[in-house]
C-alpha positions as CSV (number, residue, x, y, z in Angstrom):
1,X,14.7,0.7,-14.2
2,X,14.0,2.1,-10.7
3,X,15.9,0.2,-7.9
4,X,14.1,-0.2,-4.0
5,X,16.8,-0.3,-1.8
6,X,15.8,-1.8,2.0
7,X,16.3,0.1,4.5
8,X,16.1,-0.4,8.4
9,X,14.2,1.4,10.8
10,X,12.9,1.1,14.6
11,X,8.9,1.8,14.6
12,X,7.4,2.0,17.7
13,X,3.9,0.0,18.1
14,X,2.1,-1.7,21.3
15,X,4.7,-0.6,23.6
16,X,7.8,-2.5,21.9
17,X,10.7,-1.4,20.1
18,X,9.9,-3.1,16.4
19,X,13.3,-3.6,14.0
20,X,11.7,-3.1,10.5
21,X,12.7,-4.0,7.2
22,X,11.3,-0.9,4.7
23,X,11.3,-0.7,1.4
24,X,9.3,1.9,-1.0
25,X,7.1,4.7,-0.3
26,X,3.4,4.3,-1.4
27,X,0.8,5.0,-0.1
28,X,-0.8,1.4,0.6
29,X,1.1,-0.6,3.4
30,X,2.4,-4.0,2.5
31,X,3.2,-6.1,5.9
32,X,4.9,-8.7,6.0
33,X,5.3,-11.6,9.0
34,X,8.5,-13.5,8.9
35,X,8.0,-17.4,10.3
36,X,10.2,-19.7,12.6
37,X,13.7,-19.6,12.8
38,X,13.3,-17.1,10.2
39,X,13.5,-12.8,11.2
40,X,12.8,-10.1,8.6
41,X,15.9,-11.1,6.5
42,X,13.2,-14.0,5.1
43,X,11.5,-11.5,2.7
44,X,14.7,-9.8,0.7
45,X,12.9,-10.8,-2.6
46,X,9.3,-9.7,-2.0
47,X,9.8,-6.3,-0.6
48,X,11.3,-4.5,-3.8
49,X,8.6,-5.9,-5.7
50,X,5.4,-4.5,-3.5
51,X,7.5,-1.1,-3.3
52,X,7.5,-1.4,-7.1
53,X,4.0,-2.0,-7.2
54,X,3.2,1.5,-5.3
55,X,3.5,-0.2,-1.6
56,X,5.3,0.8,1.2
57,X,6.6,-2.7,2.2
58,X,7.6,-3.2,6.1
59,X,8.4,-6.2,6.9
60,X,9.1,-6.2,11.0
61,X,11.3,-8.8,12.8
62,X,8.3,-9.9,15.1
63,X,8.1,-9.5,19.2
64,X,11.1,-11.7,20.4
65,X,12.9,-11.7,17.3
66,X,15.6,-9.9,16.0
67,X,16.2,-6.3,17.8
68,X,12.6,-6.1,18.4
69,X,11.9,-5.8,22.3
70,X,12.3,-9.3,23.6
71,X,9.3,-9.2,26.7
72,X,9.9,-12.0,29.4
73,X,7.5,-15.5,30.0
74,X,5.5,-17.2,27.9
75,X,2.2,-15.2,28.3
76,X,3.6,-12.5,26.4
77,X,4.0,-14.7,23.2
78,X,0.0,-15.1,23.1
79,X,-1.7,-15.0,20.1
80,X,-3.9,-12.2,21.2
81,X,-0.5,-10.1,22.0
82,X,1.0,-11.1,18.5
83,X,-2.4,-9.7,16.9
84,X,-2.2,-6.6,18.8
85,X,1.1,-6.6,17.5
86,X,0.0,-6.1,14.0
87,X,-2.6,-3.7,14.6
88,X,-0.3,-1.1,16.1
89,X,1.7,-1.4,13.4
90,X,-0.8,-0.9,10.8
91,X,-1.7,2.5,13.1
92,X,1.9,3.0,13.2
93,X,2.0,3.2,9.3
94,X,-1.0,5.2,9.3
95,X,0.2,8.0,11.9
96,X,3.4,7.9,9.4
97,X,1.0,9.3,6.4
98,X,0.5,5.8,4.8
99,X,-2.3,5.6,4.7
100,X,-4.1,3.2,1.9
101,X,-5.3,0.1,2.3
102,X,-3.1,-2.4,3.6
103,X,-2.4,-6.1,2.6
104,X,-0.8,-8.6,4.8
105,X,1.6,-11.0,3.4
106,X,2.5,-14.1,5.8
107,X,4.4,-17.3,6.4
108,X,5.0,-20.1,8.9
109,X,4.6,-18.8,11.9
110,X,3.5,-15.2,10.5
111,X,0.5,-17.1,8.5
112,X,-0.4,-18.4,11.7
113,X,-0.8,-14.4,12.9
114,X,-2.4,-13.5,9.9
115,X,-4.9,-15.9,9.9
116,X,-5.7,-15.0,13.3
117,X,-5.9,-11.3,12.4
118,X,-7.7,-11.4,9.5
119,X,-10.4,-13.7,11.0
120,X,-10.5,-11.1,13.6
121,X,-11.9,-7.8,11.6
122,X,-9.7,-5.9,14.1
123,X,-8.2,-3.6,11.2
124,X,-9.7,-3.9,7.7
125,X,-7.3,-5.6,5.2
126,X,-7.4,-5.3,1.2
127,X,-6.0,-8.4,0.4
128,X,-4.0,-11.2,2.5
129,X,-1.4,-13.7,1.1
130,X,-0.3,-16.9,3.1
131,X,2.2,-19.0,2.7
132,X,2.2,-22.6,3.9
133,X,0.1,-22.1,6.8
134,X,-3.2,-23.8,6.5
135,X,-6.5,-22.3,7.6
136,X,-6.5,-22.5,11.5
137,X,-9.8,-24.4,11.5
138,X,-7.9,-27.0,9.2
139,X,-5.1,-27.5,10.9
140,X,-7.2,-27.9,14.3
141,X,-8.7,-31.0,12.2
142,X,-5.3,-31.7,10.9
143,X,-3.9,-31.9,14.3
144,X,-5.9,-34.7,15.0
145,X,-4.5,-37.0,12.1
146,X,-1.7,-39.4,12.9
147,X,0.4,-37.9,9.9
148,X,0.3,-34.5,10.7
149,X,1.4,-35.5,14.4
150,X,4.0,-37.3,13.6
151,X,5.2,-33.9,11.1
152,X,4.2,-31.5,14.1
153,X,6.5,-33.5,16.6
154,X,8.9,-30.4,17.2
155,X,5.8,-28.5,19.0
156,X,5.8,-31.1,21.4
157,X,9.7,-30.7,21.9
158,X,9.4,-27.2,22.7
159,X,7.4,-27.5,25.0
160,X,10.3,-29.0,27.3
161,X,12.5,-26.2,29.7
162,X,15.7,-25.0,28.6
163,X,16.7,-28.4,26.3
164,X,15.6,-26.7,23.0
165,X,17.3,-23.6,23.0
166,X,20.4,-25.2,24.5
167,X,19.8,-27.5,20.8
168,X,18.9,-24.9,18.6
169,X,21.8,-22.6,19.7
170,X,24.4,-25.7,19.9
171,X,27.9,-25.4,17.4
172,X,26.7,-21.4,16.9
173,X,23.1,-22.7,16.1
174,X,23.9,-25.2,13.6
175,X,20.0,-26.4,14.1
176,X,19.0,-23.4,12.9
177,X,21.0,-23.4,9.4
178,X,20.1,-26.9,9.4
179,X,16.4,-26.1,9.1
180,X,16.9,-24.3,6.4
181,X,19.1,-26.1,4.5
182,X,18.0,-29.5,5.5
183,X,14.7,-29.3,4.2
184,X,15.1,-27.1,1.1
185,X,14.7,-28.9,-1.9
186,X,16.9,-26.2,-3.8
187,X,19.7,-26.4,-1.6
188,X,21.7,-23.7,-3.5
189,X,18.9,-21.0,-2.1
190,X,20.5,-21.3,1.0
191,X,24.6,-20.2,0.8
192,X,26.1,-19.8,3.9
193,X,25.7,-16.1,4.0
194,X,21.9,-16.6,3.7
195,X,22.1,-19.4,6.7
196,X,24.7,-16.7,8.9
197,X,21.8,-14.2,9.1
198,X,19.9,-16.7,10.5
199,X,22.2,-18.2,13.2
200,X,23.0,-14.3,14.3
201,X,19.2,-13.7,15.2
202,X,19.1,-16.8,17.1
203,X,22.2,-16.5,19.0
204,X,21.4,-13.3,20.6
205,X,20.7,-13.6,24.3
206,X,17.4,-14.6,25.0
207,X,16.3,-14.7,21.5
208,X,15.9,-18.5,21.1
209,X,13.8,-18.6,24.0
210,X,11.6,-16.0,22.9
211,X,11.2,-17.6,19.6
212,X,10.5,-21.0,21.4
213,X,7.9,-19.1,23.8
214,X,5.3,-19.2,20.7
215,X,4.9,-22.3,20.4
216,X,4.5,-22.6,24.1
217,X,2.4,-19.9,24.3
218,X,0.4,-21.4,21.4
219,X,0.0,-24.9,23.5
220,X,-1.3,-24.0,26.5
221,X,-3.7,-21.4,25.8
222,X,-6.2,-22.8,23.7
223,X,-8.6,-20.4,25.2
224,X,-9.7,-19.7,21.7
225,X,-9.7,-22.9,19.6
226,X,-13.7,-23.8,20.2
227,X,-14.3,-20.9,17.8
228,X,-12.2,-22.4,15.1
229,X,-15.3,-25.4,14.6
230,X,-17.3,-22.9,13.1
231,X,-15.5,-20.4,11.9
232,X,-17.0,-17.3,10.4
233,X,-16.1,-16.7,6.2
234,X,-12.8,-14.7,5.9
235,X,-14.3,-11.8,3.5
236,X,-10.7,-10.7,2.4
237,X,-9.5,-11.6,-0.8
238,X,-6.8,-14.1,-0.2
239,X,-4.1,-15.9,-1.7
240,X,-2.4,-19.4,-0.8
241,X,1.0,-20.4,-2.0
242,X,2.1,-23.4,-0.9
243,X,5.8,-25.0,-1.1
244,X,4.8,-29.3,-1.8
245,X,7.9,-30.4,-0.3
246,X,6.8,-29.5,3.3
247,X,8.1,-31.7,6.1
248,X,6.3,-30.3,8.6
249,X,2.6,-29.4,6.7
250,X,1.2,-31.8,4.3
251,X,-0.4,-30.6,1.3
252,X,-4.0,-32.0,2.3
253,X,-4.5,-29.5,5.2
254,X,-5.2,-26.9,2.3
255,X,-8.2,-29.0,1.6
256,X,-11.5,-27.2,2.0
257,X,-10.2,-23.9,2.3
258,X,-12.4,-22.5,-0.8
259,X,-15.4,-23.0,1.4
260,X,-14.4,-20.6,4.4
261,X,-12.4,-17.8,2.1
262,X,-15.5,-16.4,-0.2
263,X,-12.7,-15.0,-2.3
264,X,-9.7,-17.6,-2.4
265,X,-6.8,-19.0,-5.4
266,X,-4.5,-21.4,-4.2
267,X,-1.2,-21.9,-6.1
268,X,1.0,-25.1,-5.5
269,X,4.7,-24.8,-6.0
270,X,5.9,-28.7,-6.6
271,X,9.7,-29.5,-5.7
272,X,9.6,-26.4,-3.7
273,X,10.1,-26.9,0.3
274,X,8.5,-24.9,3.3
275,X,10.6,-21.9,3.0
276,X,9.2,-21.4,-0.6
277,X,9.5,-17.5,-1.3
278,X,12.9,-18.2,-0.5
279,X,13.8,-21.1,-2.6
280,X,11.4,-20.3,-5.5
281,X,10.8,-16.1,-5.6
282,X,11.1,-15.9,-8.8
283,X,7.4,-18.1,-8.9
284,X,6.3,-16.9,-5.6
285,X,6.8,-12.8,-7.4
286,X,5.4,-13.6,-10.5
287,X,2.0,-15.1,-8.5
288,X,2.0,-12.2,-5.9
289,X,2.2,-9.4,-8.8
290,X,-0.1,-11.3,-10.9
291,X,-2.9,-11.8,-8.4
292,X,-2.4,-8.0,-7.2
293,X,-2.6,-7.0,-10.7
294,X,-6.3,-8.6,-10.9
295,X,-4.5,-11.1,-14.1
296,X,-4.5,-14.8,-14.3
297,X,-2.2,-16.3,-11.6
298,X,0.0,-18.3,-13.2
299,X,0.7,-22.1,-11.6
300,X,4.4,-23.4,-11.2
301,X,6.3,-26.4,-13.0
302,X,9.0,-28.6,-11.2
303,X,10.7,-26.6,-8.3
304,X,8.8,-23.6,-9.5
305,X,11.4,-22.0,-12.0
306,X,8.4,-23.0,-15.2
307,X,5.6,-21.0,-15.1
308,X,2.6,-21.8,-16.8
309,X,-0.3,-19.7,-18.1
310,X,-3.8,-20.3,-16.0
311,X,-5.4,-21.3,-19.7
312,X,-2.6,-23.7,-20.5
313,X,-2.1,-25.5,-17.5
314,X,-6.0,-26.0,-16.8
């Protein structure tokens, strides 16, 4: 059985200095954006599989994160930056002879992106998968729910000078870990090897505040929400895979996305927490391979280690 070993490399795209993840050497690109607190470490378990299935998988530590240049202030965290972001790198892979068609897999954070550049046109896509990140136009309705407030409060912290990064980095950023391991339902997904990688990004100089700078960004420039009343139909393909147990998104701001993806299948993953293709890959791989296979995406039993055929569980 062929093995896909990751490898790291430094790509160049919209002026910065981008630490990538690779895996595989096909000739469609598989992209992949990493979420908060995460970094590129977040997709270990999806990358070998889209290299298996004739991809070359890159999966970037975003603008801020990681390696990656870090630019200074909150403007340059805005979402029209972070777009531009993922165009260059799609032209990146394409001046690097990979050049198929290119699907864009997201979370947290990255889904965010991805929503945002998908709605855009700015670079055709084959197919986008999202993980628990709702429809933007959604979660502009969600936002205005007492519930989802009260599971959003953490944007509001942020928005504060210097007293979040000097909490998340605390006791060699024992927020951070906590994130993880705190809200996972399968708390065995996340060993403290897994957590380390994820206290390293955040404890390099200047990285926590970058990271932090998104969500600032993201609160005062809303030059762009009107749009999101009336959004237009997302043509590409997409699919949704969504962790139940998430204590910061509730399940109901997936409601309604069928009517603005013309081409949509959603997959819930019950027992399984926001950071669900790391705490249930085995589910998460089987739904991505199926759905890029064109079979039956099979649903997900308790904490997503039972999968179901579509025909029996409907």
């Amino acid at each position: 059985m062929a093995t896909y070993p990751i490898e790291t490399a430094f790509i160049e795209a919209n002026g910065l200095a981008f630490e990538v993840d690779t895996c595989g050497n096909g000739q469609k690109l598989a992209l992949f954006l990493h979420g908060f607190p995460e970094n590129k470490f977040s997709w270990r378990h999806q990358l070998p599989l889209l290299a298996e299935l004739g991809y070359t998988a890159w999966a970037p530590n975003l603008r801020g994160y990681g390696n990656t240049t870090r630019p200074r202030g909150v403007d340059a965290y805005r979402m029209e930056h972070l777009t531009a972001d993922v165009a260059a790198l799609i032209d990146a892979a394409r001046a690097r002879g990979i050049t198929g068609p290119t699907t864009l897999i997201a979370h947290d954070w990255g889904g965010a992106i991805g929503w945002a550049f998908a709605l855009s046109g700015a670079r055709p896509l084959e197919r986008f998968i999202v993980m628990n990140l709702p429809h933007p136009a959604l979660f502009m309705k969600g936002l205005k729910t007492w519930a989802q407030i009260k599971r959003s409060w953490y944007v509001f912290f942020f928005q504060l000078p210097w007293l979040p990064e000097k909490v998340f980095t605390a006791n060699r950023a024992e927020a951070v870990a906590q994130a993880f391991r705190g809200m996972a339902v399968d708390k065995s997904r996340f060993p403290d090897s897994v957590l380390e990688q994820y206290r390293k990004t955040a404890l390099i100089p200047g990285a926590m505040t970058a990271m932090i700078n998104y969500y600032r960004a993201a609160f005062r420039n809303r030059s762009g929400t009107d749009a999101l009343t009336n959004p237009p139909q997302l043509e590409t393909p997409t699919l949704m895979i969504w962790g139940e147990e998430d204590a910061a998104l509730g399940r109901e701001l997936t409601y309604g996305t069928e009517k603005l993806v013309k081409d949509f299948t959603i997959r819930y993953l019950p027992q399984v927490s926001h950071w669900v293709q790391q705490e249930a890959p085995e589910a998460v791989n089987a739904m991505i391979r199926a759905w890029i296979e064109g079979r039956p995406v099979p649903h997900a039993g308790l904490r997503g280690q039972t999968l179901l055929a579509e025909e029996a569980a409907s």
